[in-house]
C-alpha positions as CSV (number, residue, x, y, z in Angstrom):
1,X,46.8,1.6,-34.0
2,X,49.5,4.0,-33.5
3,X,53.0,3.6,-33.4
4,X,55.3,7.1,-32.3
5,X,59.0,6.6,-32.7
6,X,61.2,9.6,-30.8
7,X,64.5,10.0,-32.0
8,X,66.9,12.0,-29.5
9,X,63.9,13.1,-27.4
10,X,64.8,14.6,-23.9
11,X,62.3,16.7,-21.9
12,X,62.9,18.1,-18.5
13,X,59.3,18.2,-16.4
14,X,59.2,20.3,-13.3
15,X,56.5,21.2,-11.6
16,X,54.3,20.5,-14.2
17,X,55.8,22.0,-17.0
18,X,58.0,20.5,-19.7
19,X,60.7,22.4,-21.0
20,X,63.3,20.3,-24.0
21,X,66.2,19.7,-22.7
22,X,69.1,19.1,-25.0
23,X,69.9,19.9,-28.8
24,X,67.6,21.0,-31.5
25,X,68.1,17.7,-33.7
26,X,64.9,15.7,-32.3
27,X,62.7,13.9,-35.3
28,X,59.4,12.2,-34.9
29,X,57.6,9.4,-37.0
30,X,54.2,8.5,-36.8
31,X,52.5,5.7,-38.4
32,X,48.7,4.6,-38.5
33,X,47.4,1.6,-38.9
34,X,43.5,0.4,-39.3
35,X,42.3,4.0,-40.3
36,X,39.1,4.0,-39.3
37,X,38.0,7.2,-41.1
38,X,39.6,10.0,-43.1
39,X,38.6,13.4,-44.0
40,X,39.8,16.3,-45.9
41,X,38.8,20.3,-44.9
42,X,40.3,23.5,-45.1
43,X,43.3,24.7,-43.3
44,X,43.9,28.2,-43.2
45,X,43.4,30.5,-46.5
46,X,46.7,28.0,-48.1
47,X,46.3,24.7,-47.0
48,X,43.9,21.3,-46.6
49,X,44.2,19.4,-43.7
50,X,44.0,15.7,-44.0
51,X,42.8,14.1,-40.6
52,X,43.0,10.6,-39.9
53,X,41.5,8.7,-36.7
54,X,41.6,4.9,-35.6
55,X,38.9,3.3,-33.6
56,X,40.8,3.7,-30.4
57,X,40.3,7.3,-31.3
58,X,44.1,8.2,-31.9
59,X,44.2,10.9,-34.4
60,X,46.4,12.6,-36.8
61,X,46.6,15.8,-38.9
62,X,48.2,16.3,-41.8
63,X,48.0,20.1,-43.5
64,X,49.0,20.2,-47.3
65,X,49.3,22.9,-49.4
66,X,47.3,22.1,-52.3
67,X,49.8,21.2,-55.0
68,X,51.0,18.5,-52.6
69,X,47.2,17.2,-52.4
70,X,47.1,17.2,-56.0
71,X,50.7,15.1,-56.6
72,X,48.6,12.9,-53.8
73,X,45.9,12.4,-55.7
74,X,47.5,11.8,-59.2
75,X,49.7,8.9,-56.9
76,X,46.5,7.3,-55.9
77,X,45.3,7.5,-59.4
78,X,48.4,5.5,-60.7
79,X,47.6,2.9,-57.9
80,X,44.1,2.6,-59.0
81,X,45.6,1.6,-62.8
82,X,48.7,-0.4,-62.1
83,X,48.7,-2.1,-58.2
84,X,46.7,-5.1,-57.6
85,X,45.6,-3.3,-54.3
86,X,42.6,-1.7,-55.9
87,X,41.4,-4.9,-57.5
């Protein structure tokens, strides 16, 4: 599952294009739920780019530069020892 939440999101659409309408100060979050399979790759020369996609075949992309994948990884090593999620 997906959810998108659009904060201050205004978008003119005429004749089939789609121009933003308003002030620069638009944010997005997305959140996936029931992941149904994740990958890492390459991005670039810099980065990795995380994908994710649900069985309704909703996907994101992520792109990391690789000491943010690393802090990543040492956070899901500290969950492995101490949460009860990876019992």
């Amino acid at each position: 599952m997906l959810s998108l939440t659009l904060e201050d999101f205004m978008v003119e659409l005429n004749d089939g294009s789609i121009k933003n309408v308003g002030p620069a100060n638009k944010s997005a979050t997305v959140k996936m739920f029931d992941v149904e399979s994740a990958e890492a790759r390459e991005f670039g020369d810099k980065r990795v780019k995380l994908v994710f996609e649900d069985d309704d075949g909703s996907e994101v992309q992520v792109s990391l530069f690789p000491e943010d994948v690393r802090k990543l990884a040492d956070d899901i090593e500290t969950l492995e020892e101490d949460s009860p999620v990876f019992e």
